[in-house]
N, C-alpha and C positions, 0 to 999 in steps of 0.2 A: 598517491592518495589524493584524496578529492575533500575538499570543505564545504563543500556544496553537495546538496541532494539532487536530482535532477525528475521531474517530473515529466517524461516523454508523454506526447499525445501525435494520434494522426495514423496506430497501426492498421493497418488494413482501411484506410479511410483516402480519400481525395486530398490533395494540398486545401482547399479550401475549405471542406471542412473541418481540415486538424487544426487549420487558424481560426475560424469559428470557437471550435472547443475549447482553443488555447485566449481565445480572447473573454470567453462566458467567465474561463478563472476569473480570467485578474479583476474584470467587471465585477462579479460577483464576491470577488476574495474568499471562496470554497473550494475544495476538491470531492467529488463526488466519490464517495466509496462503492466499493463492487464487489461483489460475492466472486472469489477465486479461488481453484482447490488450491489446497496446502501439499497438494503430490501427483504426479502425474500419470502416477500407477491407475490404470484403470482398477484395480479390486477394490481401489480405497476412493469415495468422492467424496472426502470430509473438505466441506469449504466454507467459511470467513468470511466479515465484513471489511474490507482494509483498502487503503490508498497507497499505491507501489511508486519506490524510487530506487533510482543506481545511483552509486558515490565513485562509478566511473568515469574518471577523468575527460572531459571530453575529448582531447587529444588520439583517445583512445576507445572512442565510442563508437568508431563506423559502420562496425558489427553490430552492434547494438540497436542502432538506429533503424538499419536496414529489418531489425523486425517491427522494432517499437515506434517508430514516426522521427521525423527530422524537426517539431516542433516540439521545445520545453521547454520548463520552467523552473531556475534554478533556487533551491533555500537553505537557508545558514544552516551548516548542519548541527551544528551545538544549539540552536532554537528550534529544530525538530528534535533534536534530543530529549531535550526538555518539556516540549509536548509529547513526548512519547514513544519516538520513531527509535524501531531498531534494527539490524540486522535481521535479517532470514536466519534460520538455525536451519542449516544445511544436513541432509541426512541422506549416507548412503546405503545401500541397497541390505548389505550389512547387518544394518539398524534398524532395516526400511520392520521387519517383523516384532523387534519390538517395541515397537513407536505405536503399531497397531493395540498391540496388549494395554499398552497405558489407554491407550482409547476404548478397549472396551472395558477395561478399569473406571475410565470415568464415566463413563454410561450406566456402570453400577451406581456408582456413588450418587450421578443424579438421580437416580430411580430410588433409591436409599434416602435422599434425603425431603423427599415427597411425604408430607403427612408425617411429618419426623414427630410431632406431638402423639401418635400414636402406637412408637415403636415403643420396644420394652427399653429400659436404661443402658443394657448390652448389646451392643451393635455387631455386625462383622468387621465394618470400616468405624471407626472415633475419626471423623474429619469434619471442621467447621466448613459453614459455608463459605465463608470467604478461602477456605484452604480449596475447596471446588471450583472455584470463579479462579483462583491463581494456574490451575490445572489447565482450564481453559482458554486463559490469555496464552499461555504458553504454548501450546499448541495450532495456533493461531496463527505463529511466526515458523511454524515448520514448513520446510519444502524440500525434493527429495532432491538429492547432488545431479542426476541427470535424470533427462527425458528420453535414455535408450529405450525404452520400451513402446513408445510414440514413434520415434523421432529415429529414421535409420541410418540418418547423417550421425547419430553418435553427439550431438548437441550435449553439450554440459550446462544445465542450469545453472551450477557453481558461478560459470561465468559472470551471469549478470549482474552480482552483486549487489543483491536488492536488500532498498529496507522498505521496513511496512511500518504506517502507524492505521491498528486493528481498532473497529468499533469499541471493543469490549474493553480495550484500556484509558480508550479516550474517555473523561470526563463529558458527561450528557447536560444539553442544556434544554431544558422541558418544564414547561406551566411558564410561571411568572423571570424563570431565570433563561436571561440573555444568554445568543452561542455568541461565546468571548472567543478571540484569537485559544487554538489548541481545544476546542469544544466542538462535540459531536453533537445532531441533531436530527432530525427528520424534515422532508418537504414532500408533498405528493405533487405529485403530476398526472394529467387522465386516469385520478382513481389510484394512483400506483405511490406508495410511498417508496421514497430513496434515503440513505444517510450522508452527513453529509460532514465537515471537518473544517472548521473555519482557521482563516488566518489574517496577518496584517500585509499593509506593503512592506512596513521594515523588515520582515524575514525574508522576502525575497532578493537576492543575489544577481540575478540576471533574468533574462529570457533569451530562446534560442529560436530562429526563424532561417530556411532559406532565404537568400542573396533576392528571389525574387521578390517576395515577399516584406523587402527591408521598409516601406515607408507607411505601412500598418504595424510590423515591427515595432519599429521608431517612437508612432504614437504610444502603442501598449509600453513599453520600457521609459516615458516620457510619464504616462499617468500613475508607474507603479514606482519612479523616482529609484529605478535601476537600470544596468547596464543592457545594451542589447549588446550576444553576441550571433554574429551570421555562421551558419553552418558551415559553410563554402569555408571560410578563414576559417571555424575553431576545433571542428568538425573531420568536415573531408578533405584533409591536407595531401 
């Protein structure tokens, strides 16, 4: 087990600019959230706002890496707890049909609870709205146990061990209320709004850089008043 989250950056991207990316964190102390499906299944593209991490040991990440970048960002994992982060609720293929049902269960209920002042007193569904928002955080953290249907390597999602902390559970900071460490917000860019998930340096644990890259490294783990560790040593052994 791992005490630490890990925030991989750099997939599909150059070395420099997954240290770019990995440097804009810690500058900025945010993680940008991304819309990612909750399942791999093409029938289904139900997808979320959420910021992803593995509580895979590094020792044991090589696999990992080789899809997600060799650049990261490690945090206390009881202080993402506490903001919010949880495990993926794994779902196999199994379950994969009725996971869908709850989804168009709650499709109802949101369309049900529209103009709820002028429904008659008897309902089909009696559910609060906050019991609808609880439907939807939950769902939010689901993801199917594999990418067989993709993926003809037989790939196991399962593997990665991810956790998410989701827009919709993160507390929102908007108008006159500061984003505090563990608060979600908005920035636009060219017209385009992003969300975004604030933190401090004390939650961070380490950061991760290739061997070449150690004296930009150095600095970022120097500003964020934690550990650097090199990929090459913790990594690819």
């Amino acid at each position: 087990m791992n005490n630490t989250l890990v925030h991989w950056t750099g997939r599909g991207q150059t070395d420099s600019a997954a240290l770019a990316a990995l440097t804009s964190i810690c500058d900025e102390k945010v993680l940008r959230l991304s819309y990612c499906p909750n399942y791999a299944s093409e029938e289904y593209k139900k997808e979320s706002a959420m910021v992803c991490f593995t509580d895979i040991p590094l020792w044991h990440a090589k696999e990992h890496c080789r899809i997600f970048g060799k650049f990261g960002i490690g945090f206390k994992k009881e202080t993402m707890i506490g903001y919010g982060a949880n495990p993926a609720l794994y779902t196999t293929a199994g379950h994969f049909s009725r996971i869908k049902k709850i989804s168009e269960l709650l499709e109802r209920m949101e369309d049900l609870e529209k103009d709820r002042e002028w429904k008659d007193e008897v309902e089909p569904y009696n559910f609060t709205e906050d019991e609808t928002v609880a439907f939807q955080e939950v769902t939010d953290f689901l993801q199917e146990y594999s990418y067989k249907t993709q993926d003809p390597s037989g790939y196991v999602t399962y593997y990665q061990r991810e956790w998410r902390l989701t827009f919709r559970s993160l507390p929102f900071a908007g108008g006159s209320k500061p984003q505090d460490p563990g608060m979600s917000c908005f920035y636009i860019r060219n017209g385009k709004s992003y969300s975004t998930v604030k933190f401090s340096s004390d939650d961070v644990d380490y950061i991760v850089v290739p061997a070449r890259h150690w004296r930009p490294g150095r600095r970022l783990a120097k500003r964020m008043g934690c550990k650097l560790k090199l990929y090459e040593l913790s990594v690819f052994l």
